[in-house]
Structure formats: C-alpha cells, structure tokens
BABADREN-34184 format. One record per residue (C-alpha): chain; residue in one letter; x negated, y, z; residue number from 1. Coordinates in steps of 0.02 Angstrom, whole numbers, m for minus. Example, Ala and Ser with C-alpha at 12.3 -4.5 7.8 and 13.67 -1.06 7.14 Angstrom:
! BABADREN-34184
+-------+------+--------+--------+--------+-----+
: kette : rest :     px :     py :     pz :  nr :
+-------+------+--------+--------+--------+-----+
:     A :    A :   m615 :   m225 :    390 :   1 :
:     A :    S :   m684 :    m53 :    357 :   2 :
+-------+------+--------+--------+--------+-----+
//
This chain:
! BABADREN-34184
+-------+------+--------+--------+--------+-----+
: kette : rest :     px :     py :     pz :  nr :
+-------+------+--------+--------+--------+-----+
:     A :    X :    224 :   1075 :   m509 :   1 :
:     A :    X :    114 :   1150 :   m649 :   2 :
:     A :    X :    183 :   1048 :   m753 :   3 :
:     A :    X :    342 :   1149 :   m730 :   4 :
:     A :    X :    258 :   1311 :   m716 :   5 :
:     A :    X :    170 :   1300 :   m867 :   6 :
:     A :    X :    342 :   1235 :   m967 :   7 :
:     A :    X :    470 :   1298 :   m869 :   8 :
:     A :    X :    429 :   1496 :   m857 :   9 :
:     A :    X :    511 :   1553 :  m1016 :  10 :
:     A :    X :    409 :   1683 :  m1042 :  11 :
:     A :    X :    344 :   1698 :  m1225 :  12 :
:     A :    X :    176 :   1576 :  m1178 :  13 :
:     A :    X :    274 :   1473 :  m1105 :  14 :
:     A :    X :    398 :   1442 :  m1223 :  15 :
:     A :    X :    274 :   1456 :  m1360 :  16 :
:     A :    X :    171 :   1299 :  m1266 :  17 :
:     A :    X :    346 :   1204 :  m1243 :  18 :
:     A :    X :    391 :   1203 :  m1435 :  19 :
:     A :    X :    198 :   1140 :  m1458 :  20 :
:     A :    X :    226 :   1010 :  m1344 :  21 :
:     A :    X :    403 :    945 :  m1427 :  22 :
:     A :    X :    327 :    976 :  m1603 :  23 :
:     A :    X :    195 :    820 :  m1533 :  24 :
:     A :    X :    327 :    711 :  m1458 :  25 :
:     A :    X :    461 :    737 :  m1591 :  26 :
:     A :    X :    317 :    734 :  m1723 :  27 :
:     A :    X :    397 :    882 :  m1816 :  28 :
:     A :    X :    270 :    925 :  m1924 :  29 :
:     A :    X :    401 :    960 :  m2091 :  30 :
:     A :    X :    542 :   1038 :  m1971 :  31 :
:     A :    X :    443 :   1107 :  m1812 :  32 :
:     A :    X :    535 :   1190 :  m1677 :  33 :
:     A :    X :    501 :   1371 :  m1699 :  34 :
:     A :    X :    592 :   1438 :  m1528 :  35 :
:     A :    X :    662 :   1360 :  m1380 :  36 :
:     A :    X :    753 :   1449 :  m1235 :  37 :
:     A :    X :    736 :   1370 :  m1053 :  38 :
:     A :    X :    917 :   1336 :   m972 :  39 :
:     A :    X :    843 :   1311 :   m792 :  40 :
:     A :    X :    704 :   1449 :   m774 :  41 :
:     A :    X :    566 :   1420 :   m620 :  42 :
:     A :    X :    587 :   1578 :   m502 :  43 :
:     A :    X :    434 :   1638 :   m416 :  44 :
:     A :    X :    508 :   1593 :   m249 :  45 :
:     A :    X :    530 :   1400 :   m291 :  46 :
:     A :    X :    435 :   1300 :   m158 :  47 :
:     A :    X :    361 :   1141 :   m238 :  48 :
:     A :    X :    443 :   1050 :    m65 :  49 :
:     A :    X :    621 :   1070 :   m109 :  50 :
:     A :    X :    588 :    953 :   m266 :  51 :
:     A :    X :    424 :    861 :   m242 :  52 :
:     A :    X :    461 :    697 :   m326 :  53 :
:     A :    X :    560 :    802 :   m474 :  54 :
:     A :    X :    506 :    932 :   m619 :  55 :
:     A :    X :    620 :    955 :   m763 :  56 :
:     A :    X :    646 :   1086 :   m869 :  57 :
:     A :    X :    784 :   1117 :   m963 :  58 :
:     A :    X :    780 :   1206 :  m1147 :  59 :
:     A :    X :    883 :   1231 :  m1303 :  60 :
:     A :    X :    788 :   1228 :  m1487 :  61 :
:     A :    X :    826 :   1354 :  m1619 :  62 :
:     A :    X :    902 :   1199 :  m1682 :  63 :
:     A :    X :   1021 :   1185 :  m1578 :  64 :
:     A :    X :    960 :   1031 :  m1496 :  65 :
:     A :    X :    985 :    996 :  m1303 :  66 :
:     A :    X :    811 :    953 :  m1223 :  67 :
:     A :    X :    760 :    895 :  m1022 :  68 :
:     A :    X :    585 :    846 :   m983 :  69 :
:     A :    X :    538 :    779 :   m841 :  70 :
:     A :    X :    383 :    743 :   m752 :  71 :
:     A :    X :    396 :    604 :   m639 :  72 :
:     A :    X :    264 :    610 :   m528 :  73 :
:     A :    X :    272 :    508 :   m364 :  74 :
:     A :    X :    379 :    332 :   m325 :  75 :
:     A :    X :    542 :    354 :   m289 :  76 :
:     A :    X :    680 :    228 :   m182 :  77 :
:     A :    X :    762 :    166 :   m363 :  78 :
:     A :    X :    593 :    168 :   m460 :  79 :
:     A :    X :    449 :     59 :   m451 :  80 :
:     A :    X :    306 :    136 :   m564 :  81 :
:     A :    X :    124 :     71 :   m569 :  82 :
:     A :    X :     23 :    218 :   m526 :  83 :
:     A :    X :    m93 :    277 :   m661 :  84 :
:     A :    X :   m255 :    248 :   m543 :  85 :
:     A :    X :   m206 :     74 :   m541 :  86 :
:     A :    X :   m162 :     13 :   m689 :  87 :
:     A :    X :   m262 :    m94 :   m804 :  88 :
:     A :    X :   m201 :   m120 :   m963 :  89 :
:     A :    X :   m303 :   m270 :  m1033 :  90 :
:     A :    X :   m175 :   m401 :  m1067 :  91 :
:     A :    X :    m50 :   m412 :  m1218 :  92 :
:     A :    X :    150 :   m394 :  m1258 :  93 :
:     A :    X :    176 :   m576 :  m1231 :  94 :
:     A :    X :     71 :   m584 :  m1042 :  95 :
:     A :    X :    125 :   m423 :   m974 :  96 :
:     A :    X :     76 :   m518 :   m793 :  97 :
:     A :    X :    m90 :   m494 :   m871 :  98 :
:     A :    X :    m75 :   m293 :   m922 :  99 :
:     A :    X :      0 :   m248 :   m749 : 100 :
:     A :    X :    104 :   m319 :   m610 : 101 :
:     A :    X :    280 :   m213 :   m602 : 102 :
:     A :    X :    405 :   m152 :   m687 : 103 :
:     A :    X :    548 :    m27 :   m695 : 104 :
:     A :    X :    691 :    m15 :   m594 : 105 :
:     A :    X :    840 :    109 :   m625 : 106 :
:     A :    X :    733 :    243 :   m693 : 107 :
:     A :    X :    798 :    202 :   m895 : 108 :
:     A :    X :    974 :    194 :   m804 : 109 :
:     A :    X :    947 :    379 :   m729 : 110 :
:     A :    X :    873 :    422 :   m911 : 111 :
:     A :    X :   1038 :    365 :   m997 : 112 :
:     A :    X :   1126 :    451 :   m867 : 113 :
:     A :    X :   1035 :    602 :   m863 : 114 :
:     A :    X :   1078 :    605 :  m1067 : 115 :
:     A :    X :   1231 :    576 :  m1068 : 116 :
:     A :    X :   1269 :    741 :   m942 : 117 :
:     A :    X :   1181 :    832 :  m1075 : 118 :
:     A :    X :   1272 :    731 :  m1240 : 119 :
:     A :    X :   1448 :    787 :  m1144 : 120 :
:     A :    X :   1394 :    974 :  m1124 : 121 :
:     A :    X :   1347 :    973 :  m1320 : 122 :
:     A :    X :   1529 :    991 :  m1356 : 123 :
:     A :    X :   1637 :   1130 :  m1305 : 124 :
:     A :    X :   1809 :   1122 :  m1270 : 125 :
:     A :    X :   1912 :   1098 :  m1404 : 126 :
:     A :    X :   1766 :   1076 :  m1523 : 127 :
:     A :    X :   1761 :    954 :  m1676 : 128 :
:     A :    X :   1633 :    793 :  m1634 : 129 :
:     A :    X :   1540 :    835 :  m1798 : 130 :
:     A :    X :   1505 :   1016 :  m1701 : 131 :
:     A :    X :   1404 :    877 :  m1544 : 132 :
:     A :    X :   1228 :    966 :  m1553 : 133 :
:     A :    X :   1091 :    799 :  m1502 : 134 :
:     A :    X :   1004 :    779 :  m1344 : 135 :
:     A :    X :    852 :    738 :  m1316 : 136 :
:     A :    X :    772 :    678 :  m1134 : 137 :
:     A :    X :    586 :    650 :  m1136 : 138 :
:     A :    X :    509 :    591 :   m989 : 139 :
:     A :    X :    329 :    605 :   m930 : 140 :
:     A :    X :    283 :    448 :   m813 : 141 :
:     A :    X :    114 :    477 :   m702 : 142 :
:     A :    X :     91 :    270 :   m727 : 143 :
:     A :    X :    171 :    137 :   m803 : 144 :
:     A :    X :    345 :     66 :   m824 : 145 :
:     A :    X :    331 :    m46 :   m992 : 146 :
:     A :    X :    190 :   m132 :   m970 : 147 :
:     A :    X :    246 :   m263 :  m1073 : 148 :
:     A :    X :    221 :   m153 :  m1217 : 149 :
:     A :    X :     37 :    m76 :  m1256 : 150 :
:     A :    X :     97 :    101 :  m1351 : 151 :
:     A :    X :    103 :    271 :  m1234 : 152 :
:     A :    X :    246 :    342 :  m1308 : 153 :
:     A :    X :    409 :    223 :  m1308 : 154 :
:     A :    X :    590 :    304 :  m1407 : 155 :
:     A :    X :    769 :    223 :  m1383 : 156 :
:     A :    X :    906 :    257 :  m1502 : 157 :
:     A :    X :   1083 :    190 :  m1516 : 158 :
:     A :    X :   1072 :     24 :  m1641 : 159 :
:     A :    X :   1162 :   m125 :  m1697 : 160 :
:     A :    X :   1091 :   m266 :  m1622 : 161 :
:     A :    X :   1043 :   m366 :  m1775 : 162 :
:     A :    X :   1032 :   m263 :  m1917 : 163 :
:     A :    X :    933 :   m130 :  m1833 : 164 :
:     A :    X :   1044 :     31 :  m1910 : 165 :
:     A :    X :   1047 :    181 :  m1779 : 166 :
:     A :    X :   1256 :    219 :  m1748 : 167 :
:     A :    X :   1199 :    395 :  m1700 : 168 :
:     A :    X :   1053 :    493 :  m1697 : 169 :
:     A :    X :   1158 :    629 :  m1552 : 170 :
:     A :    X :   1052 :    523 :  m1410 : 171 :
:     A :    X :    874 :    495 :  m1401 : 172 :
:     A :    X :    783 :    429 :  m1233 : 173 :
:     A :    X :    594 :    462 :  m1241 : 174 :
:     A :    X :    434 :    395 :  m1113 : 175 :
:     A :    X :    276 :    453 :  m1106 : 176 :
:     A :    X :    167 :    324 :   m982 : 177 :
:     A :    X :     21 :    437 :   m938 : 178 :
:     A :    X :    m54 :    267 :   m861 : 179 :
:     A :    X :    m93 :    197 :  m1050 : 180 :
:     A :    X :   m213 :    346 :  m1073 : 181 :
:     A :    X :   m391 :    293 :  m1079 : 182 :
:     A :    X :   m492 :    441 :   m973 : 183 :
:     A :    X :   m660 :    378 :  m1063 : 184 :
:     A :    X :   m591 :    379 :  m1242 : 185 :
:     A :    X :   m697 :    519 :  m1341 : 186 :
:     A :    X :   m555 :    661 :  m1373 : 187 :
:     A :    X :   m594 :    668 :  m1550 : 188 :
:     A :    X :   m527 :    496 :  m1574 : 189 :
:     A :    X :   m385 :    527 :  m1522 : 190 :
:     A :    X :   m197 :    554 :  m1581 : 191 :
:     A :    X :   m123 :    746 :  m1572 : 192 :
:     A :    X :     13 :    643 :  m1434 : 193 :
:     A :    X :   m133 :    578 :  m1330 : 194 :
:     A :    X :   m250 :    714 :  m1312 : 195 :
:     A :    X :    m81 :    813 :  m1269 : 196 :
:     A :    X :    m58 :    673 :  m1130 : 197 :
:     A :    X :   m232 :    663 :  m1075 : 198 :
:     A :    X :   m220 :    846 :  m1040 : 199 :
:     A :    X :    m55 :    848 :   m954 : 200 :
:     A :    X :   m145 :    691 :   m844 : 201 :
:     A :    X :   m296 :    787 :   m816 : 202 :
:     A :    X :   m283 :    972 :   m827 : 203 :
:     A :    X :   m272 :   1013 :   m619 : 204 :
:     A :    X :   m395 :    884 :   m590 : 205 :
:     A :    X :   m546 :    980 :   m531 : 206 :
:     A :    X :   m673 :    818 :   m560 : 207 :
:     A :    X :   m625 :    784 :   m747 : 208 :
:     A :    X :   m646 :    972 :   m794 : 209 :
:     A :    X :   m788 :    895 :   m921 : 210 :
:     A :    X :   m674 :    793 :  m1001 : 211 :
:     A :    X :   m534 :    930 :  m1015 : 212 :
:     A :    X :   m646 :   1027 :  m1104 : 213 :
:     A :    X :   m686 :    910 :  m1226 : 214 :
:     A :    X :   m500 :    891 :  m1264 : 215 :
:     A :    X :   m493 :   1107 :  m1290 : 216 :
:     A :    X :   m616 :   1091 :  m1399 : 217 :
:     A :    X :   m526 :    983 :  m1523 : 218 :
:     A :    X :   m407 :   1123 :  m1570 : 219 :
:     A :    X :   m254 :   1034 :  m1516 : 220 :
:     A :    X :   m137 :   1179 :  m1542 : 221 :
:     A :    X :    m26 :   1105 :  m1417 : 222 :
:     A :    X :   m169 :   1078 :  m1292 : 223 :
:     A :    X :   m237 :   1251 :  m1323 : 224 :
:     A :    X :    m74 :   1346 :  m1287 : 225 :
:     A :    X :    m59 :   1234 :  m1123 : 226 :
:     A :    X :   m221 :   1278 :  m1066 : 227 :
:     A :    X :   m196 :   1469 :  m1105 : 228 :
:     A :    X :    m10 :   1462 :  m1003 : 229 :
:     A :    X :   m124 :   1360 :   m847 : 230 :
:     A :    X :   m252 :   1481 :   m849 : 231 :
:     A :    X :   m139 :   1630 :   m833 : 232 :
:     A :    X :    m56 :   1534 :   m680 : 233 :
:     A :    X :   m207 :   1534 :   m588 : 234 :
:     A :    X :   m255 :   1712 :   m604 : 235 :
:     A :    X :    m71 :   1743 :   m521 : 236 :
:     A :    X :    m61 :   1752 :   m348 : 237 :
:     A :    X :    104 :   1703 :   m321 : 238 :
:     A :    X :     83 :   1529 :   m432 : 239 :
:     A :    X :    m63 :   1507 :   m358 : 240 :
:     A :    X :      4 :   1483 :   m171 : 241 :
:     A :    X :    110 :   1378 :   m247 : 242 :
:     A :    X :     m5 :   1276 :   m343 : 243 :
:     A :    X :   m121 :   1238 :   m161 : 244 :
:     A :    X :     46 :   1221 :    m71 : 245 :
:     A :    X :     77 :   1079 :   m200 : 246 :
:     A :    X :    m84 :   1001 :   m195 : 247 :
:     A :    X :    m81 :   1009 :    m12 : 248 :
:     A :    X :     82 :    908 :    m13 : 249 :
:     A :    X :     10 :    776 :   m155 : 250 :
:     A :    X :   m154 :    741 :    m23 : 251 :
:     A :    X :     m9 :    727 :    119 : 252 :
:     A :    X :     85 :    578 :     12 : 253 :
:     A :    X :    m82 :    500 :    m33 : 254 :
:     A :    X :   m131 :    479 :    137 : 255 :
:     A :    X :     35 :    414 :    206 : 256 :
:     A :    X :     30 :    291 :     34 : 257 :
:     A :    X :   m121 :    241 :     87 : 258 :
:     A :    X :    m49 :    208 :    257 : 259 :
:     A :    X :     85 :    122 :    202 : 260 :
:     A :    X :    m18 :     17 :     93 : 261 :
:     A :    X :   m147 :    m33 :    239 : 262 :
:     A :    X :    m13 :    m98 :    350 : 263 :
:     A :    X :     75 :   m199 :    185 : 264 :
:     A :    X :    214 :    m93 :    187 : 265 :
:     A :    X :    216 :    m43 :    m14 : 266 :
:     A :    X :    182 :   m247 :    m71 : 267 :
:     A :    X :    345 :   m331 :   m126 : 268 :
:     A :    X :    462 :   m184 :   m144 : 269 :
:     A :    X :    610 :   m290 :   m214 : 270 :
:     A :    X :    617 :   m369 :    m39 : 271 :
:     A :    X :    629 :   m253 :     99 : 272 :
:     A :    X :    607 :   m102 :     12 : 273 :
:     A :    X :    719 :    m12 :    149 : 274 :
:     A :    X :    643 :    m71 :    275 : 275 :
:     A :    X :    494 :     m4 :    234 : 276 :
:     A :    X :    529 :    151 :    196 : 277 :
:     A :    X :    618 :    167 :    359 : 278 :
:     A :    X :    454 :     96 :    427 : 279 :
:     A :    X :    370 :    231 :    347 : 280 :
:     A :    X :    486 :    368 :    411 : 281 :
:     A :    X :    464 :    320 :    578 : 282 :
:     A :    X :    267 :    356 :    569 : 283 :
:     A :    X :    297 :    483 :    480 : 284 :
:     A :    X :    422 :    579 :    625 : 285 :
:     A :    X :    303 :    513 :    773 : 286 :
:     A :    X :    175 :    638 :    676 : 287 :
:     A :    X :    304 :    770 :    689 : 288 :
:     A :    X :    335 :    795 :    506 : 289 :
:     A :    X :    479 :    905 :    452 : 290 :
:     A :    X :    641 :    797 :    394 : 291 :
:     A :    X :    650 :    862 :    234 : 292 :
:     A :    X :    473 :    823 :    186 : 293 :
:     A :    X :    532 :    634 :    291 : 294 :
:     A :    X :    667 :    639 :    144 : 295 :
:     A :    X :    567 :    680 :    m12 : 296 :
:     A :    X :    451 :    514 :     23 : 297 :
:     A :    X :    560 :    405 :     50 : 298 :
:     A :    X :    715 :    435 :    m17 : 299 :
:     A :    X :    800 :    413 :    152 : 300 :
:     A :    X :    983 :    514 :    208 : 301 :
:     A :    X :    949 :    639 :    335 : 302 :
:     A :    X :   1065 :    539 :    450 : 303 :
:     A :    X :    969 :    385 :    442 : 304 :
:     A :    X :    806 :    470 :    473 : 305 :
:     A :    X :    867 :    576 :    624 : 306 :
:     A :    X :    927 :    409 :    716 : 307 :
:     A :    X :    747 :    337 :    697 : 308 :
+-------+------+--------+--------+--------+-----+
//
C-alpha cells in the first residue's frame, strides 16, 4: 500500500521519486528518465482491501517506454515465495537447498504474461513493428524466489540459447528479492539498487527507523525523494486511514499465517495446497470474517468459500 502511494500518485513528487527509482533499476545513469506519466493513478478512495495481495503501478517514460511495477507482498494460491523474515541466504548457486528451501511457482509465468499485455498495447492499429515502443515489468518480491542465485536484482531478456545474442530488446522481465537484503549491512556500503531496496523493505517499519535513517543520510537521490513523497503521506489524513487500515489488515494475515503454520497447514504446499487453504477459509468464516477479505488470503472463488 505505500508502496503504491508513494509511486502511484502522479503528482509531481511522485513521479519525480518513480523516475529515481527506474533510473536505479534500469541503471540509466547516461540516458536517465527525465518524466514518467502514471497510466493507472491511486484515487483517494482506494481501500487497500480490494487489492491486498496486489500493488502495481502503471507509467509511461518520456521515452516512450511501457513500465508496470509491482510489489508483491503476501503469498498467493500460484506463488510460493520465502518470506523475507525467513530466509537465510548462506549457501551457494550450486546448493540452493542450503540458501533456502522453495522456489517459484507461476509467478515468472504471470510476469511474461503480464508483459506481453503491455508488448501488444505498444503497437497501435495499423502501426509499423519498428513503431513497438519496449516494455518493461519490474517486480518487487517481499522474499525470495531464486534462491539458487545470490544477486538481489535478476533481468530476463529474449536470447538464443547458445550464442547468448538478445533477438529483441522490446521485452524485459525484472525481480527485485527484497529477502537478499542484509538489514545489518552499514548503508554506506552499499549499492545505489540496495539502499533503494533496503528502504522500500524498511521504510513503514516503525522498529528499524535507526536504520532508515542511516540509509537518508547517504544521499541516495532515489531514497531521498521516497522518503520526502512518504513523509507527505503521513501528514495527509486521508492516506493516513489508509495506511493503519493497511497495517491493520497485514497484522490480520500474520496472525492467521501464524495459525495456519501452528496447525501444519502452510508445510508442503505442492501437496495439498487446496486443501489447506480451504482449511484455512473455514477458520477463517467460523471467526466471522467478511468473504472478500476470505478471498484475498487464499485465493479461493467466492462459490467455494460460501459452501464451506
């Protein structure tokens, strides 16, 4: 949710602190992205409910480039993520069992197909394919997904499978594992990316305030302009209800995680994944929870749920 809030506004901040945070990603420090304009605006009256597992925001570069980023926060039916909180990243490439136990599901399958929606709206009608403007989908992942690999910040291209040469550069898929960030790494050590990442990992999290600091005061420009956008939210009363309304919902799915977890209900999700997110939905109506919060946890059809 502030994730989206501080990205998503399109107001001059927050456009100014989305460029920032592509210039990072995209590492455009000879051709930076000077203006963006968001396609999909946040209104005011956006309750963080109606898309608690999703944040994406939508934008076009003065470039003409075609950008989503998303912030994926919580586990959804098709995804299995290693939460940041529990990931340990001590082992190597070749003993990922060692790194982390896990891996992706469909989530680079949604990526490709989340790109390809925006590679077939680069063209219009009629249009020459040399006129195909690129997209770009970055994706912010609150834990792990590769943990086969040690690097934050993973890029896929279109290549020939031997020789390595990209057929075209109109697609790029982009991760970001916010679970690879080391919280005790001193700020001033780090890359422009992961101080931008530590932020985005830390920023609304009241007991690392020290540490957030310590990132603001390594002049990040990126980091800076986020923090300015976030501060500005919080002085708004509106964004503000939103923002507890949010965290109120993120303490509700940690508890009925933890839950879940007690009763052995999250361990093996390749078998019996279903059932236990049915499992959960029944606890979860017996403690008269609305259906569509039922929904956003576990991924369920209203249907099923209502014959529980």
């Amino acid at each position: 949710m502030v994730f989206y809030l501080i990205y998503g506004a399109d107001t001059e901040e927050s456009n100014r602190a989305l460029a920032a945070l592509l210039n990072v990603i995209l590492d455009r420090k000879d051709d930076p992205i000077v203006k963006v304009h968001v396609l999909n605006t946040v209104q005011k009256g956006f309750k963080p409910g109606d898309k608690s597992t999703i944040m994406d925001v939508k934008a076009e570069a003065d470039s003409g480039e075609l950008i989503d980023v998303e912030m994926q926060r919580y586990v959804l039916p098709f995804l299995k993520v290693i939460p940041a909180a529990e990931t340990s990243l001590t082992g190597t490439a070749e003993t990922p069992e060692r790194t982390a136990k896990g891996a992706s599901r469909a989530y680079p399958e949604r990526s490709l197909f989340y790109g390809a929606r925006l590679v077939n709206s680069s063209l219009a009608s009629g249009e020459d394919y040399d006129k195909m403007k690129k997209s770009i989908v970055i994706s912010f992942i609150d834990g792990v997904i590769f943990p086969q690999v040690q690097c934050l910040h993973t890029e896929f291209l279109m290549q020939e499978k031997q020789a390595h040469f990209t057929l075209t550069d109109k697609l790029s898929i982009h991760f970001l594992e916010l679970g690879k960030i080391d919280g005790k790494k001193d700020p001033a050590d780090m890359t422009p990316l992961e101080r931008l990442c530590a932020y985005i990992r830390f920023a609304s999290d009241e007991t690392r305030e020290d540490y957030v600091n310590k990132l603001l005061e390594t002049g990040e420009e990126a980091v800076n302009m986020s923090e300015y956008v976030f501060k500005k939210l919080t002085e708004d009363d509106i964004a503000r209800e939103m923002l507890e309304r949010q965290i109120k919902a993120e303490h509700d799915h940690a508890t009925w995680l933890k839950y879940a977890k007690e009763d052995g209900l999250i361990q093996g999700r390749d078998e019996g994944y279903d059932a236990a997110m049915i499992e959960i939905a029944q606890k979860m109506k017996r403690a008269g929870k609305p259906l569509e919060e039922i929904k956003a946890f576990t991924g369920l059809e209203a249907e099923t749920i209502e014959k529980l």
